[in-house]
Residue, then its C-alpha position, 0 to 999 in steps of 0.5 A: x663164225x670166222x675169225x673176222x666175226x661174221x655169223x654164218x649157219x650151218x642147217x645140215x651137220x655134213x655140211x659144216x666145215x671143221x670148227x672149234x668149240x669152246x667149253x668154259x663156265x660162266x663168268x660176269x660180263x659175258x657175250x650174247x648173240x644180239x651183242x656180238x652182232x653189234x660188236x663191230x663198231x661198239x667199244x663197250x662190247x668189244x671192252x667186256x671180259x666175255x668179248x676178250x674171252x671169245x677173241x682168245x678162243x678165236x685167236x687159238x682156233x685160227x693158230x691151230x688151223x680152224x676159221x669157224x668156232x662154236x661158243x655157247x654165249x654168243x651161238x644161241x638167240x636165247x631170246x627165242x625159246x625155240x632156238x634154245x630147246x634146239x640148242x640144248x637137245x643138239x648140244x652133245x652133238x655139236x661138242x662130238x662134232x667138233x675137231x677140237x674142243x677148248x676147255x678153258x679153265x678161268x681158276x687154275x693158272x699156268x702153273x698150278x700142279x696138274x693134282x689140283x686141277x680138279x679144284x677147278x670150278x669147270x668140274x662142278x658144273x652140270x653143263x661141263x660134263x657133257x663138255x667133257x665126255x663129247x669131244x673127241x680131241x679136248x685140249x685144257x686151258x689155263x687161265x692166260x690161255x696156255x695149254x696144260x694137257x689132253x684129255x688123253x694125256x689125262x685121262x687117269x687123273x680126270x677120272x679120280x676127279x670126276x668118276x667117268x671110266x678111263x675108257x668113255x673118257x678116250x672115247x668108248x660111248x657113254x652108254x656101256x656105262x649104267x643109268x646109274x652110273x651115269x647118274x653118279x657123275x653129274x651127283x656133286x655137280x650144280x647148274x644155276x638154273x635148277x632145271x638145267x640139272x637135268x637138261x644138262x644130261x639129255x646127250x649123256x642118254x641121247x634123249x630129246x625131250x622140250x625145255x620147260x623152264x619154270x617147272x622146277x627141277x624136280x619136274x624136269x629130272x622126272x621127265x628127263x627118267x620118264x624119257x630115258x625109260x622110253x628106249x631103255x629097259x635098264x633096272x638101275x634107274x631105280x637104284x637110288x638111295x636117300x641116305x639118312x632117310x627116315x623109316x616113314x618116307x614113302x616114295x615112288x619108283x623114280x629119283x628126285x634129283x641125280x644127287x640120289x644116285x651119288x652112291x651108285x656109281x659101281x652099279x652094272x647093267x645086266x642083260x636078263x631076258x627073264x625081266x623081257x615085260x617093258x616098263x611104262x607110265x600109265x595113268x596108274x602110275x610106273x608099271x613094272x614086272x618084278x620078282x617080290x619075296x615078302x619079307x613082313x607079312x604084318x608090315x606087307x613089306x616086300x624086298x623087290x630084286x632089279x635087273x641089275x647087279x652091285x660091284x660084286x656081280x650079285x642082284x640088288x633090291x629095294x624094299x616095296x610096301x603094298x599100300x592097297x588091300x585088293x589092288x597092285x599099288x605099291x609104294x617104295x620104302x625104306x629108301x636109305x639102302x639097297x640091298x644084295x639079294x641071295x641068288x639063292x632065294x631069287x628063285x623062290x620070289x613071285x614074279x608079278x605085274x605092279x604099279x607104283x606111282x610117284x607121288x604117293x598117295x596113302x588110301x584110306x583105312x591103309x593100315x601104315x604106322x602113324x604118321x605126322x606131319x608139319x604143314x607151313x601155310x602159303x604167306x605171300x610174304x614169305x619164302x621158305x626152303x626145307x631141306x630134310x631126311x625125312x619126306x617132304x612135300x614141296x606143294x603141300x608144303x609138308x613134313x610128314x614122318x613116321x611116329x617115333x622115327x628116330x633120327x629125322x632132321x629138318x632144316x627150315x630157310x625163311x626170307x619175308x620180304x619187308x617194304x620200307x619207304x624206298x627198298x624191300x628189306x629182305x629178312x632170313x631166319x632159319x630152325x632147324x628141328x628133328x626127333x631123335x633118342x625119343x625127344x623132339x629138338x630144334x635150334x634157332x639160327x640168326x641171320x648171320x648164322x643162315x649159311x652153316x645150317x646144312x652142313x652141320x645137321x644135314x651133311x656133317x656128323x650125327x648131332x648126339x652124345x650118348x643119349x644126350x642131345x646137344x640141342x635143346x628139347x622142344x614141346x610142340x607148341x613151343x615149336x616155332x611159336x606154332x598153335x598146335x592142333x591136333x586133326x585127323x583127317x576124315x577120308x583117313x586113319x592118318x594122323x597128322x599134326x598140323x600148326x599154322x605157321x605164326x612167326x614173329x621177325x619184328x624181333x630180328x629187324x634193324x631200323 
């Protein structure tokens, strides 16, 4: 686009002039395509924050020697979904191929000291990240447009904000690093639509794969994994961990969101030609060769080591359980730590050929210790979050848990949508229930209270005092005025607790 606000494209890379490009995060009043394309002659537009944001971008490009710029509102018709998927797959090479990328910061102002600039919201996004490590010359903005620094200039500091190595910063490509470690940087960082968690990584591992908005994040970070193991035998992609995770969560080989991979940052790639048999999914799930030394034989609980080594150069393993007698299916366990394997003892593991779906499924008869569960109905009326350390399943809409786990929490979000006589009411209500010092606990929260549930059971401090819980003790069928009933399931040996959700928010309404 030339400073006089004309589209012109470009099919073939070689043959794009030199272009700037903007990096920035989203704010209200932002330009699109079709808008820009009429924003000659219409004042409105050209009075949006996000016209006078593209104007400024244009105004320093063409100061600094450049007649095109690359804006990712205006850029991409993301009214086609085809153009889109084009976009996001291109996005990091579009970002490398410009001869200067702006970052503009909308929160930090000219004078904030450069040791707070991390508390910019730019370093929290998804999307940024790629914007950062892409650009081979990348100049930081404040909010009036001014100039604060290189990416050169600061490449140390930007590295204690957002974990990179100093070395990809300046330009090393980002794959000397770990799947892990790759994964590690984008952990804290959030998108606003819950697949882009993943799509935002594509460039990180130069993957290409269709954008399937609607499929969930969970979906999409699975196959953004199932893509990178296509071209990449790297054993840390399965070195994640859950912590706080309870003794009965069984999981699969893959993560469920980068989030899992937070501390696995120092994870290091080896190259260990004795590991040389491929990985892939088949219809039985992940198979995967790998040493196994039983560690329970009564649990058939396995310590399995991977390909890759912790900050100490030593193997890394995690634990695997058998789920099936006569067959090779496995599930993994004990998901809250990896551990360092003696390479002593490496030697003595037994090499073979497994198979590990992701999503478990216990077959029948497996002798597993007893495991419970709360399953909510699907009530159209009613949405519902649930945020656990223990395992929960989004589609079954149940918590299952091992008996007498201790330490398991879960948090529980509900919205009913009310109709009234010219608007729907929407009305939040939160439980917070969990087992610990052998006693099942909840509390109640109002709606007022909503916003503080995660932090304080979920990500602050162990809730107990001694032995003493902080909270009040429940019985089950006090739980959430639950009916309980007790069933066991006939192709299983499972034992779950099952409660039709009945909930009562008559209590909690204004009129």
């Amino acid at each position: 686009m030339t400073c006089e606000f004309t589209f012109e494209e470009f099919v073939d890379d070689e043959e794009a002039p030199p272009y700037a490009i903007l990096s920035h995060t989203w704010e209200a009043e932002e330009m699109s395509y079709q808008e820009m394309l009429h924003s000659t002659y219409n004042i409105k537009i050209r009075a949006k924050a996000g016209f006078r944001k593209v104007k400024k971008c244009a105004r320093m490009a063409f100061e600094n020697g450049y007649k095109y710029i690359w804006v990712d509102t205006i850029s991409i018709d993301k009214t086609s979904s085809s153009e889109l998927t084009e976009a996001i797959n291109s996005m990091y090479r579009w970002y490398r191929g410009a001869k200067v990328c702006y970052a503009y910061l909308a929160d930090i102002s000219p004078d904030t000291p450069v040791s707070e600039m991390g508390r910019s919201r730019w370093f929290t996004r998804g999307w940024t990240l790629q914007e950062l490590i892409a650009p081979r010359r990348l100049e930081f903005l404040s909010n009036d447009w001014s100039r604060i620094s290189s990416k050169h200039s600061l490449c140390r500091p930007l590295s204690r904000i957002t974990g990179i190595r100093p070395s990809i910063l300046i330009g090393r490509d980002p794959s000397i690093a770990s799947i892990a470690e790759r994964m590690s940087w984008a952990s804290r960082r959030q998108t606003k639509r819950p697949e882009d968690r993943a799509y935002c990584l594509l460039g990180i591992f130069d993957v290409h794969m269709p954008m399937l908005y609607g499929e969930g994040a969970e979906k999409a970070f699975l196959r953004l994994q199932e893509e990178i193991m296509k071209s990449s035998d790297d054993h840390s992609i399965f070195a994640w961990t859950v912590p706080g995770a309870s003794r009965g969560c069984y999981r699969g080989l893959l993560a469920r969101s980068p989030e899992e991979f937070r501390e696995s940052f120092r994870v290091k790639r080896v190259d260990n030609h004795s590991y040389g048999d491929e990985f892939s999914v088949t219809n039985k799930g992940l198979r995967i060769k790998l040493r196994l030394r039983r560690v329970d034989d009564e649990e058939g609980l396995y310590l399995a080591t991977l390909n890759c080594h912790n900050q100490y150069d030593m193997p890394m393993g995690i634990y695997l359980k058998k789920i099936t007698t006569k067959g090779r299916e496995f599930a993994r366990v004990m998901v809250n730590t990896i551990e360092e394997v003696d390479r002593d003892i490496s030697p003595t593991s037994d090499t073979r050929v497994i198979f590990i779906r992701q999503k478990i499924t216990i077959p029948p008869h497996h002798p597993v210790d007893r495991l419970h569960g709360i399953a909510f109905p699907n009530i159209s009326s009613l949405e519902m979050e649930c945020q656990a350390n223990a395992e929960w399943d989004s589609e079954e809409r149940c918590l299952r848990f091992l008996e007498g786990a201790d330490g398991w929490c879960a948090a529980f979000t509900f919205e009913r949508r009310i109709p009234m006589s010219s608007s729907i009411v929407r009305q939040k209500y939160a439980v917070v229930i969990g087992y610990s010092c052998g006693q099942l606990w909840g509390e109640e929260f109002d709606k007022d209270e909503v916003p503080d549930w995660k932090e304080r059971y979920l990500d602050g401090p162990l809730t107990l005092k001694g032995s003493q819980l902080l909270f009040p003790t429940w019985t089950w069928p006090e739980l959430l005025n639950m009916k309980a009933t007790r069933t066991l399931k006939a192709d299983c040996d499972v034992l779950q607790y099952l409660f039709d959700f009945e909930w009562d928010f008559d209590h909690q309404l204004d009129y």
